[in-house]
TORVEX-310948 format. One line per field, with one value per residue (C-alpha): residue number from 1; residue in one letter; x, y, z. Coordinates in nm, 2 decimals. Example, Ala and Ser with C-alpha at 12.3 -4.5 7.8 and 13.67 -1.06 7.14 Angstrom:
BEGIN
seq = c(1 / 2)
type = c(A / S)
x = c(1.23 / 1.37)
y = c(-0.45 / -0.11)
z = c(0.78 / 0.71)
% end
This chain:
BEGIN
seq = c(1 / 2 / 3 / 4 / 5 / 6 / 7 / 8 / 9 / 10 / 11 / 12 / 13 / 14 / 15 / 16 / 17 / 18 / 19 / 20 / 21 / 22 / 23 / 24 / 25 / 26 / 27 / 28 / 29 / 30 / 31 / 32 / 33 / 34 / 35 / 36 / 37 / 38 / 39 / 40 / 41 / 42 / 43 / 44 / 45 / 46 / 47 / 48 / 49 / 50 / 51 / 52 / 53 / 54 / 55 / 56 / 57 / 58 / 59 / 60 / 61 / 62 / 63 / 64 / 65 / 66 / 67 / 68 / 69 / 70 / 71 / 72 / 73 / 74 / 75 / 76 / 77 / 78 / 79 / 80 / 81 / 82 / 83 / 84 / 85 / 86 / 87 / 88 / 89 / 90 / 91 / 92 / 93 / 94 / 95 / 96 / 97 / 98 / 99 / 100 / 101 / 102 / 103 / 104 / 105 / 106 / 107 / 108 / 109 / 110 / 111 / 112 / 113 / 114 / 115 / 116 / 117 / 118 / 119 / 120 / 121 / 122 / 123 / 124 / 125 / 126 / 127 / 128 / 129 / 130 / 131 / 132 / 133 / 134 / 135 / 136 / 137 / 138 / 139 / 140 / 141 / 142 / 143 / 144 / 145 / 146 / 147 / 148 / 149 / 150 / 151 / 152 / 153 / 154 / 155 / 156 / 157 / 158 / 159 / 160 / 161 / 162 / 163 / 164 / 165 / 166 / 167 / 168 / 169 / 170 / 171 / 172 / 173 / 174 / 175 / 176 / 177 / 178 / 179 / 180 / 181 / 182 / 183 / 184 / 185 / 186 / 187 / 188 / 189 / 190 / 191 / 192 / 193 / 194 / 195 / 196 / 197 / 198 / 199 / 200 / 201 / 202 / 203 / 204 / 205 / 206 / 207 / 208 / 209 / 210 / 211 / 212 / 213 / 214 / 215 / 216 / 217 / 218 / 219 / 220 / 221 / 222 / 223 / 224 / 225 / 226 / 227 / 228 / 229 / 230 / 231 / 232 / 233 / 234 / 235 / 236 / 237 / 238 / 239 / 240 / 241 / 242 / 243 / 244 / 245 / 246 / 247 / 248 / 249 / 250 / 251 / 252 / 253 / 254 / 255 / 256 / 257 / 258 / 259 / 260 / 261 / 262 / 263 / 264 / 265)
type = c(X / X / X / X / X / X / X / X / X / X / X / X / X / X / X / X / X / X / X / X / X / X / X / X / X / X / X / X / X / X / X / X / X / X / X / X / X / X / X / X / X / X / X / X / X / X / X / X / X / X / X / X / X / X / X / X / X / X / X / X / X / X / X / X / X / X / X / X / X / X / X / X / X / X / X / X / X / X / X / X / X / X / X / X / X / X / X / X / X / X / X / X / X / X / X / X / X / X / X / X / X / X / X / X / X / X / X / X / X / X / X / X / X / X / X / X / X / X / X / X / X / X / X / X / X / X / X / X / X / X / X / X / X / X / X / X / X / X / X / X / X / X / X / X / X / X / X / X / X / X / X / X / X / X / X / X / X / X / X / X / X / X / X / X / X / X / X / X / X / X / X / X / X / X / X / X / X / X / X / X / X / X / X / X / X / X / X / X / X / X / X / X / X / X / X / X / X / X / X / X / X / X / X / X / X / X / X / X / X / X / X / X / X / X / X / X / X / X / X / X / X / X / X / X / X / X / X / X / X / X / X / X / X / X / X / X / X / X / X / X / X / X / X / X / X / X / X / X / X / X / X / X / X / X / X / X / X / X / X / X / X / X / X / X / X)
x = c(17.89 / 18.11 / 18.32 / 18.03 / 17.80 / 17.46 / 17.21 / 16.95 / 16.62 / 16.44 / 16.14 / 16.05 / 16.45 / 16.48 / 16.40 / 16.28 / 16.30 / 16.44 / 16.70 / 16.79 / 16.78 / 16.96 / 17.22 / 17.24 / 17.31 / 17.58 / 17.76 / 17.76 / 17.89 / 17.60 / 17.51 / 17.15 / 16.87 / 16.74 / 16.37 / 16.18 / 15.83 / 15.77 / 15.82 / 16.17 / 16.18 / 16.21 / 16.44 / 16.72 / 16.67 / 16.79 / 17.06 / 17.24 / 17.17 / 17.35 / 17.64 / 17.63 / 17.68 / 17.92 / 18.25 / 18.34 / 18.40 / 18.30 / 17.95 / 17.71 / 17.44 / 17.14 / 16.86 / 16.53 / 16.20 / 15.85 / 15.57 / 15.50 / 15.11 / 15.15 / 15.23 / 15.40 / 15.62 / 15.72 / 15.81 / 16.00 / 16.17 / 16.32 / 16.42 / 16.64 / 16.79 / 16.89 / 17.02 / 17.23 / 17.31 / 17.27 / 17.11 / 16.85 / 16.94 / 16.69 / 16.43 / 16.33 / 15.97 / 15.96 / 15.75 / 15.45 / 15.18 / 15.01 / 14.67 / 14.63 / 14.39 / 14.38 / 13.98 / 13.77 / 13.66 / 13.27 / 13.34 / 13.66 / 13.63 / 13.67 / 13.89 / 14.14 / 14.11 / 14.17 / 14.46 / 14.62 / 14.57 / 14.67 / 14.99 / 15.08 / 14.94 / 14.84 / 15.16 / 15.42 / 15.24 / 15.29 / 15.63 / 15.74 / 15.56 / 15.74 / 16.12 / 16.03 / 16.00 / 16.32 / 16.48 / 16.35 / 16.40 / 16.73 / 17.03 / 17.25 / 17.47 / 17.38 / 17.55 / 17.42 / 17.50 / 17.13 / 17.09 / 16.96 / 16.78 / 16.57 / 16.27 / 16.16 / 15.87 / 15.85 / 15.52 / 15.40 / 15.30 / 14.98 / 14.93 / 14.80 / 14.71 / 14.40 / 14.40 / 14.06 / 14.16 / 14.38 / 14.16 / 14.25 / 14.62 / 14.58 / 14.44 / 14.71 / 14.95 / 14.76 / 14.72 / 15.08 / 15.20 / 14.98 / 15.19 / 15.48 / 15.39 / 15.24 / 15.56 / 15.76 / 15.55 / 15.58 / 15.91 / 16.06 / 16.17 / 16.39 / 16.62 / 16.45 / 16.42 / 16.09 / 16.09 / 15.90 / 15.99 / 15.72 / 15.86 / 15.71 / 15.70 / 16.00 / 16.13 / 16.03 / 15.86 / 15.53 / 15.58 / 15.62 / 15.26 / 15.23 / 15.56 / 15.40 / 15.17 / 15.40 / 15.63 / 15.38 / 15.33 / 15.66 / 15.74 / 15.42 / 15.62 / 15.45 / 15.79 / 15.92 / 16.26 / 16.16 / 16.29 / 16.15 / 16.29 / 16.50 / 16.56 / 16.91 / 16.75 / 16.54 / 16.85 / 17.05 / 16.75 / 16.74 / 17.15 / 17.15 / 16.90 / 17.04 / 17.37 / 17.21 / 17.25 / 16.89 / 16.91 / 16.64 / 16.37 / 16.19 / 15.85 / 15.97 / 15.82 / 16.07 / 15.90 / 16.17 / 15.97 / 16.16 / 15.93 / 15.63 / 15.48 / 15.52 / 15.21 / 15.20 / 15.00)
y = c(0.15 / 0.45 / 0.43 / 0.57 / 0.24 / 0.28 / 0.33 / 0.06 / 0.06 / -0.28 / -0.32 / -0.58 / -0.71 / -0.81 / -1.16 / -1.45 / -1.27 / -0.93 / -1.08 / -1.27 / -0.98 / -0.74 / -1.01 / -1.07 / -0.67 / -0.63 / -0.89 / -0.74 / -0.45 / -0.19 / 0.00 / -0.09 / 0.10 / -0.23 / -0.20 / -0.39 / -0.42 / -0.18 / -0.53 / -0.54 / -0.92 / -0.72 / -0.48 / -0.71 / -0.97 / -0.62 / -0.56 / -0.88 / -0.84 / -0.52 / -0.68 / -0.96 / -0.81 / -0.51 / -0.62 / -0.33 / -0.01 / 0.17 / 0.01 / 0.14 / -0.05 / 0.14 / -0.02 / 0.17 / 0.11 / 0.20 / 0.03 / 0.05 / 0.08 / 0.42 / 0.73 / 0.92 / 0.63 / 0.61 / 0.95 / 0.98 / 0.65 / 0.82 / 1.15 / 0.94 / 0.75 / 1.05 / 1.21 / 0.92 / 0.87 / 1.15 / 0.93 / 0.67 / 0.50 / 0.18 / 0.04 / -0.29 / -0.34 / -0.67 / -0.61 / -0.78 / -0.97 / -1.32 / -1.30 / -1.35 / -1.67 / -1.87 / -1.87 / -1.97 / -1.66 / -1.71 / -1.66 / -1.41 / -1.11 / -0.75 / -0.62 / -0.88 / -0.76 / -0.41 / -0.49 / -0.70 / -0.42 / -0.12 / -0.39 / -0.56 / -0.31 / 0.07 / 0.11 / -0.04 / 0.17 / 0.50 / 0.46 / 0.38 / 0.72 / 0.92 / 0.71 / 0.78 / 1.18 / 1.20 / 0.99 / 1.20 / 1.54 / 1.49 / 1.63 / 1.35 / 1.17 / 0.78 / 0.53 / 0.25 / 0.09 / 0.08 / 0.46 / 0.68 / 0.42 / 0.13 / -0.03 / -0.41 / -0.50 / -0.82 / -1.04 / -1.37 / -1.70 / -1.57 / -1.31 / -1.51 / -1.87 / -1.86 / -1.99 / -1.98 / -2.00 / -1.66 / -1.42 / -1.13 / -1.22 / -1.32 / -0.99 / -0.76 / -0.92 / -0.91 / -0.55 / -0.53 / -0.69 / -0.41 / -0.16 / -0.31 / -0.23 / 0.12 / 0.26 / 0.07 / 0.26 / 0.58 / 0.59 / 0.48 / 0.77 / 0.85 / 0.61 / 0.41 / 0.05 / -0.10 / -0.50 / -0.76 / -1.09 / -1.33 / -1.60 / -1.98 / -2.18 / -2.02 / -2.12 / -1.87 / -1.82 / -1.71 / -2.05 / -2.28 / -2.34 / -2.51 / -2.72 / -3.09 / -2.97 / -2.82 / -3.10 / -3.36 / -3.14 / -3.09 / -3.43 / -3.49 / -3.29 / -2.96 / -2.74 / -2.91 / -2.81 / -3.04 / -2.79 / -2.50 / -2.20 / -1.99 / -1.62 / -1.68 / -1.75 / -1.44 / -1.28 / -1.36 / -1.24 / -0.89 / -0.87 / -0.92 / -0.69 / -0.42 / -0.46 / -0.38 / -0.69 / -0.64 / -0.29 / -0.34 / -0.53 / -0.26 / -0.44 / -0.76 / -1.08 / -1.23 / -1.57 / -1.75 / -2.06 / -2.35 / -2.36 / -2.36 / -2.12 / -2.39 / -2.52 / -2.87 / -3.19)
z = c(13.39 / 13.47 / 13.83 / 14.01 / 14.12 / 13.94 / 14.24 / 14.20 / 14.45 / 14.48 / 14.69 / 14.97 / 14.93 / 15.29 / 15.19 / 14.94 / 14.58 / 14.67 / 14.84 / 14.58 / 14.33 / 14.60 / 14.60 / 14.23 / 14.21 / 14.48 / 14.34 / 13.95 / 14.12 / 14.20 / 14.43 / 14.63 / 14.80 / 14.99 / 15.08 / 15.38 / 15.51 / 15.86 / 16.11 / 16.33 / 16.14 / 15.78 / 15.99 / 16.13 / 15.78 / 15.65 / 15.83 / 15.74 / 15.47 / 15.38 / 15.58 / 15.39 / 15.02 / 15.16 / 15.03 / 14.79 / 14.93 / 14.58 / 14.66 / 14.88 / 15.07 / 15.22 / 15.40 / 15.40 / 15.54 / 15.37 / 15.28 / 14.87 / 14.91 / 15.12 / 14.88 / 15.17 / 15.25 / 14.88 / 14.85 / 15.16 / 15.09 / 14.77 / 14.92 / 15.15 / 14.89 / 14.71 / 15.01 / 15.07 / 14.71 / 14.52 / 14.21 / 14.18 / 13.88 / 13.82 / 14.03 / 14.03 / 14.16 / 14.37 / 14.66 / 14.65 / 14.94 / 14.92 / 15.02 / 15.41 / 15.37 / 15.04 / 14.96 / 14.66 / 14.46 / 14.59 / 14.91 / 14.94 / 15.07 / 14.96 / 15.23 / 15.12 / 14.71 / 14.83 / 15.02 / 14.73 / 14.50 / 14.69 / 14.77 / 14.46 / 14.17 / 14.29 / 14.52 / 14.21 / 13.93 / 14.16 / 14.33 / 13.92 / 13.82 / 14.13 / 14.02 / 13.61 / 13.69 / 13.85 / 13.55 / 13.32 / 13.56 / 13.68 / 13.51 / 13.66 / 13.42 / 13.35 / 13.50 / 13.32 / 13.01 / 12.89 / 12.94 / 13.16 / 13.41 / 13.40 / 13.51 / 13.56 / 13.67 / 13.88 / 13.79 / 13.86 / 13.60 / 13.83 / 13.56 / 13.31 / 13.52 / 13.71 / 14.07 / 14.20 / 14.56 / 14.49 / 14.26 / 14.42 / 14.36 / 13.99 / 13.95 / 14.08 / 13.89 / 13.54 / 13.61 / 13.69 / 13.36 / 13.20 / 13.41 / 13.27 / 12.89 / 12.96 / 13.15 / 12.85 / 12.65 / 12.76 / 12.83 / 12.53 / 12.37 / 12.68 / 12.67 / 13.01 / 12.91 / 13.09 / 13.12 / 13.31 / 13.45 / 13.53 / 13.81 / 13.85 / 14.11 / 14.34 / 14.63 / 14.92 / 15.22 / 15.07 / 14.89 / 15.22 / 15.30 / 14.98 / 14.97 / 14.97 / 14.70 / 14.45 / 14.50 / 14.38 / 14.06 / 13.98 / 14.01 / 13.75 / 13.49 / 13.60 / 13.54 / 13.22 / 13.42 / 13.68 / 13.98 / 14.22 / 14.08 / 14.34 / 14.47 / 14.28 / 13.96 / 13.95 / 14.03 / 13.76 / 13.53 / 13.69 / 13.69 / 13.31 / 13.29 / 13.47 / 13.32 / 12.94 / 12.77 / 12.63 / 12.46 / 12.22 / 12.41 / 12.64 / 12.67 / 12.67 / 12.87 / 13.02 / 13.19 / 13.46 / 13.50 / 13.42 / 13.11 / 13.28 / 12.99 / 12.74 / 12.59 / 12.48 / 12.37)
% end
């Protein structure tokens, strides 16, 4: 990097996965745009957490609130963080819902698909088109050792396993992993690296409900790594992203599953 912190937005970073990604970045020395959900929780989880990772005073920390489904959120969510940065150099696309009630794909409702999609797939694929024009607009000089910016897509093992009690879920994530190759795609040829990372069976609070359960299948040999994966582990993924150590992989799959991916007899 050069001695101005890259600038590096990632969505729904207040807690579980974003947090540990926020975390991941402050600590490798970047600077961080930290997007939360519109709820006074998201707000104050925030807060701390800006405090938490401010220890350098070359980094900057800014807390901004927008939801990633609404297109006038998105774009006023970036006009603040150039105003307060002058640069957006990566984004890392985290944000992402559970469906509100787990139900079986005869009997789910619409209203619930919609919601997921607009969420998890429709907001992502946008706020990426509005962050790829500036990259590719701006005259600012790159501040990252993979060029000039960077995109990862965060995904689910949901993209490609089928849980019948969460179709609507499954869904927006396989169409997400599709986002992931078209904006790889097309931005090749400038120098923007596009990757996804597919998380397991993490550790979170959109995880909780189903502690007992996941337990019993890890402990069946479920994970050949035989753990939850964590906000930390996603973390260190993004970090070595971010910080170019995969120059010639834009595309790329990158699954952080404790080997859940493997196929075996």
């Amino acid at each position: 990097m050069t001695n101005t912190p890259a600038v590096i937005l990632v969505t729904g970073a207040s807690r579980g996965l974003g947090r540990g990604i926020a975390i991941e970045l402050a600590s490798g020395g970047y600077s961080v745009a930290i997007n939360y959900a519109c709820n006074k929780q998201a707000a104050e989880e925030c807060e701390a957490l800006c405090k938490e990772v401010a220890s350098d005073p070359n980094q900057q920390f800014l807390p901004v609130q927008a939801d990633v489904s609404d297109p006038t959120a998105r774009k006023a969510m970036l006009e603040t963080i150039i105003e307060k940065f002058g640069r957006i150099d990566g984004l890392v696309s985290n944000a992402g819902i559970a469906p509100k009630v787990r139900a079986d794909i005869t009997e789910a409702s619409e209203e619930s698909f919609q919601e997921l999609i607009k969420t998890n797939l429709q907001g992502p694929y946008f706020l990426t088109q509005e962050v790829a024009n500036h990259l590719l607009n701006t005259k600012q000089k790159p501040a990252l050792n993979s060029g000039k910016g960077m995109i990862v897509f965060v995904t689910s093992i949901s993209s490609h396993t089928a849980s019948i009690s969460r179709g609507d879920y499954c869904i927006s994530k396989a169409g997400l992993s599709m986002a992931a190759q078209l904006w790889a795609q097309r931005l090749s040829d400038e120098n923007i690296p596009v990757y996804e990372l597919r998380p397991g069976i993490m550790k979170t609070d959109m995880t909780s409900a189903v502690t007992e359960k996941y337990d019993a299948l890890i402990a069946d040999g479920l994970v050949p790594q035989h753990r939850w994966g964590t906000p930390e582990d996603l973390g260190k993924a993004v970090l070595s992203l971010v910080d170019g150590n995969f120059p010639f992989s834009t595309g790329a799959v990158i699954d952080v599953d404790g080997g859940f991916q493997i196929r075996s007899l």
